[in-house]
N, C-alpha and C positions, 0 to 999 in steps of 0.2 A: 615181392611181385611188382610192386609200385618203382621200385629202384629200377629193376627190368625192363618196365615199358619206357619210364623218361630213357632208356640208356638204347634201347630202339627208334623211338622219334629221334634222339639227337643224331643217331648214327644216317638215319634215311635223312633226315634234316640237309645234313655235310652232306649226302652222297648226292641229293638234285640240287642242291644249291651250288655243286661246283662243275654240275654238265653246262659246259658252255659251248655247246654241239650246235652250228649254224650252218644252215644248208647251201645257204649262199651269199654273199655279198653287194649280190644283183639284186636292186631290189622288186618285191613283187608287185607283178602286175598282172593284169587279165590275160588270158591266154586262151584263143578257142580258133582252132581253123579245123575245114572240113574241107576233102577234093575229094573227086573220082576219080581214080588212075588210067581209065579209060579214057576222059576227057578232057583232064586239068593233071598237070606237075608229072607231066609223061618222064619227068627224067629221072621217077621215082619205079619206076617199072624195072629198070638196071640196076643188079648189085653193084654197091659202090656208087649208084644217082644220087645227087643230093639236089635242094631245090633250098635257095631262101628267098624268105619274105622279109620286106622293110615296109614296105606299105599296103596298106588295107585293099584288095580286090574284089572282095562280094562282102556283100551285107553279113556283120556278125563278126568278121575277121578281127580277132585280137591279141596284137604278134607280141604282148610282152613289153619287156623295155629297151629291145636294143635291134627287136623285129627277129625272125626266127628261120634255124637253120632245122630242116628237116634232111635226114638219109637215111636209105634203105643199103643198110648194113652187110658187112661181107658175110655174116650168118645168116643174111635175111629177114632179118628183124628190123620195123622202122623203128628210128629215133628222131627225137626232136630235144634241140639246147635253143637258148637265146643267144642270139648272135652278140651281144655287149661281152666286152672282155673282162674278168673280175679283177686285172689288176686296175684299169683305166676308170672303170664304174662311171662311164658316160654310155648313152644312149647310142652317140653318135661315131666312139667306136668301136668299129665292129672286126671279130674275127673272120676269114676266109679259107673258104674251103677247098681241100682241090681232090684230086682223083685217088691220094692213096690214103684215104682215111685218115687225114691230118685236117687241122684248120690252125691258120696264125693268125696271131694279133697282128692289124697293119701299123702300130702305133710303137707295142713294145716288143713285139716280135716272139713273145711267147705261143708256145706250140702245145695244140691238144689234140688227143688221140679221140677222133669221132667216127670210125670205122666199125669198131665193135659195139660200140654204144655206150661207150667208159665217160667222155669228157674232161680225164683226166689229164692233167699237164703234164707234158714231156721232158719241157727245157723253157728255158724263161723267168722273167723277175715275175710273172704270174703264183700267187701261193697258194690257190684252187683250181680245180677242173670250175670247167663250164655250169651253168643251169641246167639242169635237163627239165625236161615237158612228160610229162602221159602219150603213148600214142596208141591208140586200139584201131583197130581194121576189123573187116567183117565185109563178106560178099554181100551185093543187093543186086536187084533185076539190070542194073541199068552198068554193073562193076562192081572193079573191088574201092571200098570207102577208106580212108584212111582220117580218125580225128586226133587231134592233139590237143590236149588241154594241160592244166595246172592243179 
């Protein structure tokens, strides 16, 4: 019985001592923005809108490390990544987004799929998808809310 259990620890042992599973290369930072769609980031109302932030607009905003790209998805679903490219791992660059659920790196030129809400890379010396963010919505008297956090 005693032979059995060291031979269970050692086995679990090897088995999380070699998950070297990283979520991302970007590193973490605070994350919290909140709009009303009725009255802030109108160009999230359109399938396919996307809206980024680089810098802080109301009290609380906190875009991450490379400022943050949100879009409302060709399913309808919001999403949010960080705009820092994970091959460049600077702050300062950032991916771009355009109208067919793509975004490139302006640096390396690597391409990520941010239409469905994957952040996956397409093509490029990038060797990960984007960061993604949380995003929940929920109607309130005043609109529909949309948050994103980490």
């Amino acid at each position: 019985m005693k032979t059995k259990n060291h031979i269970f620890l050692l086995a679990l042992t090897l088995v999380l001592g070699s998950c070297n599973y990283k979520e991302s290369s970007i590193p973490e930072r605070s994350v919290y923005l909140e709009r009303n769609l009725n009255t802030q980031a109108l160009e999230l109302r359109t399938i396919g809108g996307y809206k980024t932030y680089t810098v802080a607009e109301q009290y609380g905003d906190a875009l991450g490390y490379g400022g943050l790209l949100v879009i409302y998805g060709f399913d309808q679903t919001y999403y949010a990544f960080d705009l820092a490219c994970p091959n460049e791992l600077k702050s300062s660059v950032r991916v771009v987004p355009d109208n067919s659920g793509q975004a490139v790196c302006s640096s390396c030129g690597s391409v990520f799929s941010i239409g469905y809400g994957s952040g996956n890379r397409l093509s490029g010396p990038a060797k990960e998808g984007l960061r993604k963010y949380q995003v929940s919505s929920y109607e309130s008297v005043s609109g529909r809310i949309i948050q994103v956090t980490r």
